[in-house]
N, C-alpha and C positions, 0 to 999 in steps of 0.2 A: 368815600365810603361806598363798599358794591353794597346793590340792595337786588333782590331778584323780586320777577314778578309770577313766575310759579316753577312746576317742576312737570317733569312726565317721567316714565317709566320707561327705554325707548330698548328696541332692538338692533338696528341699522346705526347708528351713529359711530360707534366702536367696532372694529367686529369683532368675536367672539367674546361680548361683553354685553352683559344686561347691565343699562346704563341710567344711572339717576343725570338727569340732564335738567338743569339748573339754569333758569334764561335771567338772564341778569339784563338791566336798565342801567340807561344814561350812554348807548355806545355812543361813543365818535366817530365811527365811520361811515355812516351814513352811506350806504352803498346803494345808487339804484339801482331798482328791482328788488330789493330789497323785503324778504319775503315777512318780516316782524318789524315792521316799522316802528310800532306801539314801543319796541325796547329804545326807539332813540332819544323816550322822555326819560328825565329821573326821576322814577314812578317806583313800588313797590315796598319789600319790609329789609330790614338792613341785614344782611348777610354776613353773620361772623361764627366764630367757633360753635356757641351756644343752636344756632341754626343751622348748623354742620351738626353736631350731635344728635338732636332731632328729627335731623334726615337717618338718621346712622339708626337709630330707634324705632322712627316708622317704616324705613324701607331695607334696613338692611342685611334680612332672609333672604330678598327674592333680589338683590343687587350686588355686582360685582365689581363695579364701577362708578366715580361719581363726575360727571363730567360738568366743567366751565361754560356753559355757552354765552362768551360775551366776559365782558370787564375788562374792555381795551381801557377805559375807562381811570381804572384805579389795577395795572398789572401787576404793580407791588403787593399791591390786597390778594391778586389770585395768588402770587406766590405764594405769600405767610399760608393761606390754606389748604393749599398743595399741601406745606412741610406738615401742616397741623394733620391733614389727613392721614399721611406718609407716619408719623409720630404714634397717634392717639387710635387711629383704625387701621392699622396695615394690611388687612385683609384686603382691602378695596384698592383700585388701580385708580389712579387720578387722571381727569383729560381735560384738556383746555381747545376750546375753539375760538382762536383768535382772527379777525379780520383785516388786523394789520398781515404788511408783506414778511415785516420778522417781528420776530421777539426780541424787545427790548434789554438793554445790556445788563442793567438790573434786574431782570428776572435770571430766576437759577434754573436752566432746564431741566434738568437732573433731577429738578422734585419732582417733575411730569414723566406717567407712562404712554400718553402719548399727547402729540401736540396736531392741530389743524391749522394752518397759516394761510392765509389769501384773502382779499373783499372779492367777494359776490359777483362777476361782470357777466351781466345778462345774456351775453354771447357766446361766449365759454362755456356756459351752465355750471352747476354745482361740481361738487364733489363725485357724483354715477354718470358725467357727462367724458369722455375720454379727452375732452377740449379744453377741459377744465384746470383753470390757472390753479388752484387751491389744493394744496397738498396737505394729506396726513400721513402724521410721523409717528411710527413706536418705539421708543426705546430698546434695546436689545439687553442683554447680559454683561455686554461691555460697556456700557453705557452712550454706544452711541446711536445715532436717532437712521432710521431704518425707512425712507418711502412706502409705505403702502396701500397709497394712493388705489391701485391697479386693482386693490380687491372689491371696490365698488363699481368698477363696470363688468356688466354682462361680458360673458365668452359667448 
């Protein structure tokens, strides 16, 4: 079962996407350095349709995205809410931030507009470090998944 332990409102995580970003508990990856350790409890309230909705209610003027952070956990769960979002709010872009190296054969990528794949290594930095092992991916119009890693480092 995912369960999340809050939400923010973010600008930088998507780009060109004001993003509901969703930190879900109980990861498995356990990366050190790890800058949210508190998610590697199974802590929080359970995260399904009904608390998709209610995001879609409280936030969904000022949001154009709703993004996964986390539920290496239970990936089948992020999918079903992918599709549910994709379904029931089409308006909103769905994104997953995963810290596995790939996406699991059971998930459908295709219900993600975009995907983030890599654990955390201290030495590489994040996603705005040019060194950085951890790729994000957008979907395109053909449906195939697009690097655009490059747009989080300074020129």
């Amino acid at each position: 079962m995912l369960k999340y332990v809050n939400t923010d409102v973010v600008f930088q995580e998507i780009p060109d996407e004001v993003t509901l970003a969703i930190n879900l508990s109980n990861c498995p990856c356990r990366c050190p350095g790890c800058h949210s350790q508190y998610l590697w409890d199974d802590i929080g309230l359970p995260l399904d349709t009904d608390a998709i909705d209610d995001f879609v209610r409280k936030f969904g003027a000022d949001i154009t995205c709703i993004a996964f952070m986390g539920g290496d956990g239970d990936p089948k769960g992020v999918n079903m809410l992918a599709q549910y979002i994709h379904e029931e709010h089409p308006q909103f872009k769905v994104a997953w931030y995963s810290g596995r190296l790939r996406i699991p054969r059971e998930v459908n990528k295709q219900d993600f507009d975009y995907i983030k794949v890599g654990p955390y290594i201290r030495h590489l930095g994040p996603l705005k470090s040019p060194t950085t092992n951890q790729r994000l991916y957008r979907q395109d119009e053909d449906g195939n998944f697009e690097d655009i890693t490059s747009r989080f480092w300074k020129k």
